[in-house]
C-alpha positions in Angstrom: 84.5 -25.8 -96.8 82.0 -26.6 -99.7 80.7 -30.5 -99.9 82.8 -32.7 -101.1 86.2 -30.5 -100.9 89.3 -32.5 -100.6 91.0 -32.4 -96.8 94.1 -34.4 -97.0 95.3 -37.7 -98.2 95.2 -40.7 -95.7 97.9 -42.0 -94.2 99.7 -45.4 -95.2 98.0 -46.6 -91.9 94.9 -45.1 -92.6 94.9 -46.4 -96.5 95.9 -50.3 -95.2 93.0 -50.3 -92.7 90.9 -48.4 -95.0 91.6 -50.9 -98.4 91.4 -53.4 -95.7 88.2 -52.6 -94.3 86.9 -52.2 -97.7 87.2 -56.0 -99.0 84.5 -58.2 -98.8 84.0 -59.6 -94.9 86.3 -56.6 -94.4 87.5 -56.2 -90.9 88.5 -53.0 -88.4 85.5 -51.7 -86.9 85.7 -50.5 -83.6 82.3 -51.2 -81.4 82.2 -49.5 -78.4 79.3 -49.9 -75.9 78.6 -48.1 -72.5 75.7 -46.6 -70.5 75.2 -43.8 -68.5 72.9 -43.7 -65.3 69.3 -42.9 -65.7 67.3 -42.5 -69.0 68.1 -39.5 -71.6 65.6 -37.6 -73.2 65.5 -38.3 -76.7 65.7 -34.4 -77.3 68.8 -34.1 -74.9 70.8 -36.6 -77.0 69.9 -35.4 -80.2 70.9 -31.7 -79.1 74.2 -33.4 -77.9 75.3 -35.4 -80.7 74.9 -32.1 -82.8 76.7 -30.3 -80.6 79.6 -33.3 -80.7 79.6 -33.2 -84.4 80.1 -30.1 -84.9 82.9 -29.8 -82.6 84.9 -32.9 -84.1 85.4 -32.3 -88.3 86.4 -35.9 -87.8 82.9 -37.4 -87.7 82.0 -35.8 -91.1 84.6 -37.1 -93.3 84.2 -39.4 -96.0 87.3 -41.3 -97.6 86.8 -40.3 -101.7 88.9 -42.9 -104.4 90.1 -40.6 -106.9 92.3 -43.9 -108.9 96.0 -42.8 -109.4 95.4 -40.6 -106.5 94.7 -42.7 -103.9 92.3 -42.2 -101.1 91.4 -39.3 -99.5 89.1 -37.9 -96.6 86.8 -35.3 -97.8 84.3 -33.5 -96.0 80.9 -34.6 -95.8 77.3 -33.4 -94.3 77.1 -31.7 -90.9 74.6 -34.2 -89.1 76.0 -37.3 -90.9 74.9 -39.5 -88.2 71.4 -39.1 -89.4 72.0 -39.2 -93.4 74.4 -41.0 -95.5 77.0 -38.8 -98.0 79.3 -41.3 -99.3 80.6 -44.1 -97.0 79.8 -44.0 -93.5 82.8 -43.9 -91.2 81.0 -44.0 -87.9 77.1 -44.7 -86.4 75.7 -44.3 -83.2 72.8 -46.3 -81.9 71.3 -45.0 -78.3 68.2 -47.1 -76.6 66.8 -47.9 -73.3 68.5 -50.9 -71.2 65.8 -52.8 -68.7 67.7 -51.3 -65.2 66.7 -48.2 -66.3 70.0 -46.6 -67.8 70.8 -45.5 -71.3 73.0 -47.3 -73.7 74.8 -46.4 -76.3 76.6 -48.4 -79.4 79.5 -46.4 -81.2 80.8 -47.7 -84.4 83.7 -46.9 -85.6 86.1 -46.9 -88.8 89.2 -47.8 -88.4 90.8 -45.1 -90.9 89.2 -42.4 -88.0 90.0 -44.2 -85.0 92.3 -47.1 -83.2 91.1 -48.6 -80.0 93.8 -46.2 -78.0 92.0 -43.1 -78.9 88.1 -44.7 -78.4 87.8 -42.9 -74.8 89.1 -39.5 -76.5 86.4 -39.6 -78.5 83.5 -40.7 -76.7 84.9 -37.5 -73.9 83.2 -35.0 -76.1 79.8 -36.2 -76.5 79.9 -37.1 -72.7 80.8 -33.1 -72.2 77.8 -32.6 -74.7 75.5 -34.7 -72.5 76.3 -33.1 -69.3 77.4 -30.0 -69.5 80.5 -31.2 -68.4 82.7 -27.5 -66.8 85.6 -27.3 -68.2 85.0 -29.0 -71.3 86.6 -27.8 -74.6 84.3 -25.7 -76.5 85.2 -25.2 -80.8 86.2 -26.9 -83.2 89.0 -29.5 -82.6 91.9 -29.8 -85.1 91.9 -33.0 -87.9 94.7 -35.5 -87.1 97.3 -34.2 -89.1 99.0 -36.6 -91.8 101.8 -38.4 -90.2 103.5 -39.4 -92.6 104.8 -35.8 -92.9 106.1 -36.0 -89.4 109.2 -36.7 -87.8 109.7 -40.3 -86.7 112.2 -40.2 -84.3 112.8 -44.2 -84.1 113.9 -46.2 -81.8 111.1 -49.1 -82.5 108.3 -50.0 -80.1 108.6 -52.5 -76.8 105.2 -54.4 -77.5 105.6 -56.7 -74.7 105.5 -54.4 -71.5 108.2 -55.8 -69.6 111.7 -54.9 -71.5 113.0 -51.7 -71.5 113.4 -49.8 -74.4 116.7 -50.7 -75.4 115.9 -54.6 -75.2 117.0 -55.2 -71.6 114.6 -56.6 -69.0 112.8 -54.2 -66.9 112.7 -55.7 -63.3 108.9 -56.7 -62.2 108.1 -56.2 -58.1 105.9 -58.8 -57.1 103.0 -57.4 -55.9 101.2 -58.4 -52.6 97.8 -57.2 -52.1 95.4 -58.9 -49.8 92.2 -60.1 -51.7 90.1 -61.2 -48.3 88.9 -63.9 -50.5 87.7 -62.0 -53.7 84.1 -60.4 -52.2 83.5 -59.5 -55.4 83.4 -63.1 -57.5 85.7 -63.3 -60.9 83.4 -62.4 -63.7 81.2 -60.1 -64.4 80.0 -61.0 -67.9 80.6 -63.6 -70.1 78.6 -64.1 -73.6 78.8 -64.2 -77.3 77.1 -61.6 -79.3 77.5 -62.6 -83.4 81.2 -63.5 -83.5 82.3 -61.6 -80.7 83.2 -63.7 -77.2 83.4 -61.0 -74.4 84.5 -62.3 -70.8 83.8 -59.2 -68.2 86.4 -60.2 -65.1 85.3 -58.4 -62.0 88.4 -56.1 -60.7 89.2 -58.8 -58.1 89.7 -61.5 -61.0 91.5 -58.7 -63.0 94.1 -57.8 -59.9 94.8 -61.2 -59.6 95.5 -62.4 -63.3 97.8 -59.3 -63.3 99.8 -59.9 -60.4 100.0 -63.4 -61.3 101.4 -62.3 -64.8 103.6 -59.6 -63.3 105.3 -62.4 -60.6 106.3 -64.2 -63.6 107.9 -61.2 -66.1 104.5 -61.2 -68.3 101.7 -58.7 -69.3 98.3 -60.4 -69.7 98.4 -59.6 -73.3 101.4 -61.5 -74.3 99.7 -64.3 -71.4 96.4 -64.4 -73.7 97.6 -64.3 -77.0 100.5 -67.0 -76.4 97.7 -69.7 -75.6 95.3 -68.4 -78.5 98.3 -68.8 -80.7 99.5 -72.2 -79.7 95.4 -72.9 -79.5 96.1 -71.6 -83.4 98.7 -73.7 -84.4 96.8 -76.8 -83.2 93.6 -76.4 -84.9 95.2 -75.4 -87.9 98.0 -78.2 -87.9 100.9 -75.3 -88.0 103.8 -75.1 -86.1 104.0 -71.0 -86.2 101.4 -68.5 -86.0 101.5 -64.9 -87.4 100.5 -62.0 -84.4 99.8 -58.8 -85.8 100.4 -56.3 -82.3 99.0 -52.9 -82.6 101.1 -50.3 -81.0 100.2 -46.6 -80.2 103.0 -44.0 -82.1 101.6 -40.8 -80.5 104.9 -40.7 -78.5 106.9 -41.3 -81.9 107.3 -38.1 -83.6 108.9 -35.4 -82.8 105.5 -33.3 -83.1 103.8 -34.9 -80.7 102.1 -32.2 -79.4 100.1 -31.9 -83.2 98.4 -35.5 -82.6 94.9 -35.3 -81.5 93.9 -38.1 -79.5 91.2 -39.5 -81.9 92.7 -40.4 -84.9 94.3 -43.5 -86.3 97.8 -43.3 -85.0 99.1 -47.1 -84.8 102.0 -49.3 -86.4 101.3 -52.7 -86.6 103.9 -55.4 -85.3 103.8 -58.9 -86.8 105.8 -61.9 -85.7 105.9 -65.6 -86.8 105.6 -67.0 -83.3 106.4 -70.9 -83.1 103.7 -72.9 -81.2 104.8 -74.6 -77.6 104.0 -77.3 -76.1 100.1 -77.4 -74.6 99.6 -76.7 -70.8 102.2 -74.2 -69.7 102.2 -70.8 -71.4 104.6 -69.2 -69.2 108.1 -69.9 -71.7 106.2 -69.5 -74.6 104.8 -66.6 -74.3 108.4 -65.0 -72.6 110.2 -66.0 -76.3 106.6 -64.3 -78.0 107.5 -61.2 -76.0 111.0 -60.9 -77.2 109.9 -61.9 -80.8 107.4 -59.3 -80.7 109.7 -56.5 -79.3 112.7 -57.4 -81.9 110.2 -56.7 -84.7 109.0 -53.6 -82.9 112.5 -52.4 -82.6 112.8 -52.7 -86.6 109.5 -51.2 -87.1 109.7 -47.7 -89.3 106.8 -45.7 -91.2 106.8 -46.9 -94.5 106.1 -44.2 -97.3 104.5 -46.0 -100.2 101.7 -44.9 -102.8 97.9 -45.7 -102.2 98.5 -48.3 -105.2 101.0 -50.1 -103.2 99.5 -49.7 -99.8 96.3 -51.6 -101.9 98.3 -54.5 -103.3 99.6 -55.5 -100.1 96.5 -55.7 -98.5 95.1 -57.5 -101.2 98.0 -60.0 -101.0 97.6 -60.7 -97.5 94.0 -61.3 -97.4 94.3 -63.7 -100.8 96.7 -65.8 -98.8 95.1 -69.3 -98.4 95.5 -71.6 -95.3 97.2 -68.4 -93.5 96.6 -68.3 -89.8 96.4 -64.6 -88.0 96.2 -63.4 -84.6 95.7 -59.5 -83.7 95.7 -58.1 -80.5 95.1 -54.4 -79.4 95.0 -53.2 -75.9 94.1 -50.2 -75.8 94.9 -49.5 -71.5 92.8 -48.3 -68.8 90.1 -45.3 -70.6 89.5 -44.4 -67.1 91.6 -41.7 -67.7 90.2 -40.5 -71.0 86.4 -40.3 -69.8 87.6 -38.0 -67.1 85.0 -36.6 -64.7 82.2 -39.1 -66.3 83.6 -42.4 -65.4 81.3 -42.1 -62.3 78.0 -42.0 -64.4 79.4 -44.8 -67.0 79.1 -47.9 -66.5 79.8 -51.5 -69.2 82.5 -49.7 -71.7 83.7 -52.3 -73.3 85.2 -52.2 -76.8 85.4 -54.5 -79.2 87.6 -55.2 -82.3 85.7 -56.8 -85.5 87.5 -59.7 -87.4 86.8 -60.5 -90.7 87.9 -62.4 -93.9 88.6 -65.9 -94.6 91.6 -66.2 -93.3 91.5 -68.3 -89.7 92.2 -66.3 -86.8 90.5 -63.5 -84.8 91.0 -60.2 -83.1 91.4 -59.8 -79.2 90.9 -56.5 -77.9 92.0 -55.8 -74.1 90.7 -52.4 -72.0 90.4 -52.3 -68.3 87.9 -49.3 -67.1 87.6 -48.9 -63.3 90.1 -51.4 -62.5 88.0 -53.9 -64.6 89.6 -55.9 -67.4 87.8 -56.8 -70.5 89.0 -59.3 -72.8 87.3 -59.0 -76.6 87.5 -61.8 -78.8 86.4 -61.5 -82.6 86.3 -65.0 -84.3 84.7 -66.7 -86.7 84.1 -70.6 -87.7 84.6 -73.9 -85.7 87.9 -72.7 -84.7 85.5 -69.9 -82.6 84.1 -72.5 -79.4 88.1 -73.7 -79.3 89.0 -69.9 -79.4 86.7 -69.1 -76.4 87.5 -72.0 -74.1 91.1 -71.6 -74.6 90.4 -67.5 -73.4 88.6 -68.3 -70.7 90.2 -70.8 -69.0 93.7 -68.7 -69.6 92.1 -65.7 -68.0 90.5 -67.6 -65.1 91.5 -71.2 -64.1 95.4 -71.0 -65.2 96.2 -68.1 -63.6 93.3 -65.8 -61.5 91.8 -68.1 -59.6 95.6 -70.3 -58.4 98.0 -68.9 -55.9 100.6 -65.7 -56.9 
């Protein structure tokens, strides 16, 4: 294709996140950091983050604003990760860590990418690294537009637990013998900029789950039912809006046609009423069927780029308006396929931005580890962190199943 020829319009998913992303403080971007045993030659990365580009047309769009046209993604330079053309819609930083390893820092937009799909894409530039056998060679497909697919309903169950059709799935206690927990309860905790990231070591992680699981919860819907009611407090509300992301890629009837990376998401929002401080459990039972029953009503919506704009616009102009968002985005264990041996730290996290008083908390668990991502801003941000860590730790990891 010639520079700057016209690919496709965006989505309405990719449009809201895009307009979103594209106000002032604007909010979306996927970080992702990792490292890989040993230190890289600055030659070998180079030569594999050419070969990674040119395998993935995704990495050199740019989204174009043609006015009554809306947005569209248009192709950019090969080797845009060294030059602008137009807006940048990802950048990779790659440095030295003092153990000896290499670290790298993705960032990504959220019109090219959700936080289900982050593993997918890192894969190929891991197979560019190492040689990996088997690895797909060529040029990968563009996600297509799926608003020209076939949405074959039926909603979303956002809590975990309930079965598709609303009833309650039945959760087996697990037993598993911890010996103690050998390997202590967190790995990391720290703040970097807004971002609070608590690292639990896969004994703390086994044991929040099956403490969740005993009582019909997920840890999502454990976590964001106390930063919710930790919410409402601060901000002297009795509800709080949580905006869920969910993963459509089993949705449409052309399933197969979704690439992995891609923004491929509906988002979920509830008004969930605050309970009463010290015992989450209840509340955050009547969040998960709140949540569901507005996943079950969830369809695409088919609107023009103008619309899609004044919406977002609208929501972020709302004053005093209190927002939660949660993404988790699974185990990428999976996804990283035969390199999850030499990586080591993947953590991903969500950016939150805007005025309006809130945060983004972004869940992933690699090699049995859960890591719990908060973005926040303001004084609400020290309440915010105590509130996730003592959720994720003292109420329910560290007391008895």
């Amino acid at each position: 294709m010639s520079r700057g020829e016209r690919v496709r319009r965006l989505s309405d998913t990719e449009a809201a996140f895009a307009y979103a992303h594209a106000l002032p403080h604007g909010s979306g971007r996927l970080t992702t950091t990792f490292t890989v045993n040993g230190v890289l030659a600055p030659e070998r990365v180079e030569q594999a983050v050419e070969q990674w580009v040119r395998g993935l047309p995704l990495l050199s769009l740019r989204i174009e604003d043609t006015g009554g046209d809306g947005l569209w993604f248009r192709k950019g330079t090969r080797g845009a990760w060294r030059e602008a053309d137009g807006e940048r819609l990802w950048e990779l930083s790659v440095g030295r860590t003092p153990a000896g390893a290499t670290r790298f820092s993705l960032t990504l937009h959220p019109a090219i990418c959700d936080g289900f799909s982050v593993g997918r894409l890192v894969r190929p530039l891991l197979d560019a690294l190492f040689a990996a056998p088997g690895a797909r060679s060529g040029e990968q497909e563009l996600p297509p537009d799926i608003d020209g697919l076939t949405y074959e309903g039926g909603g979303a169950c956002v809590c975990g637990v309930c079965m598709p059709s609303g009833s309650p799935r039945r959760v087996r206690r697990a037993v598993t013998s911890y010996g103690g927990g050998p390997d202590g309860e967190v790995e990391e905790r720290g703040r970097t900029g807004d971002a609070v990231t608590l690292a639990l070591s896969p004994y703390a992680s086994r044991r929040l789950r099956d403490w969740c699981g005993a009582r019909q919860l997920t840890v999502r819907g454990l976590l964001a039912t106390v930063l919710a009611d930790a919410l409402a407090r601060e901000s002297g509300r009795t509800e709080v809006t949580v905006a869920t992301a969910v993963s459509l890629r089993r949705s449409y009837a052309e399933r197969a046609l979704i690439t992995e990376p891609g923004c491929v998401l509906g988002v979920v929002r509830a008004a969930l009423r605050a309970g009463p401080a010290g015992d989450p459990v209840g509340g955050a039972r009547a969040n998960a069927a709140a949540l569901c029953a507005a996943g079950r009503a969830w369809r695409p919506e088919r609107r023009a780029h103008a619309a899609v704009r004044r919406a977002v616009e609208r929501a972020a102009a709302e004053e005093g308006a209190a927002e939660l968002r949660v993404v988790d985005a699974g185990s990428v264990d999976t996804a990283l396929g035969p390199h999850a041996g030499r990586v080591t730290g993947f953590r991903t996290v969500a950016a939150h931005g805007g005025t309006r008083l809130g945060g983004t908390l972004h869940l992933s668990s690699f090699k049995g580890a859960l890591t719990v991502a908060l973005a926040v801003a303001g004084p609400w941000a020290a309440v915010a962190e105590r509130e996730l860590t003592e959720a994720a730790l003292l109420r329910s990891a560290l007391l008895p199943v």
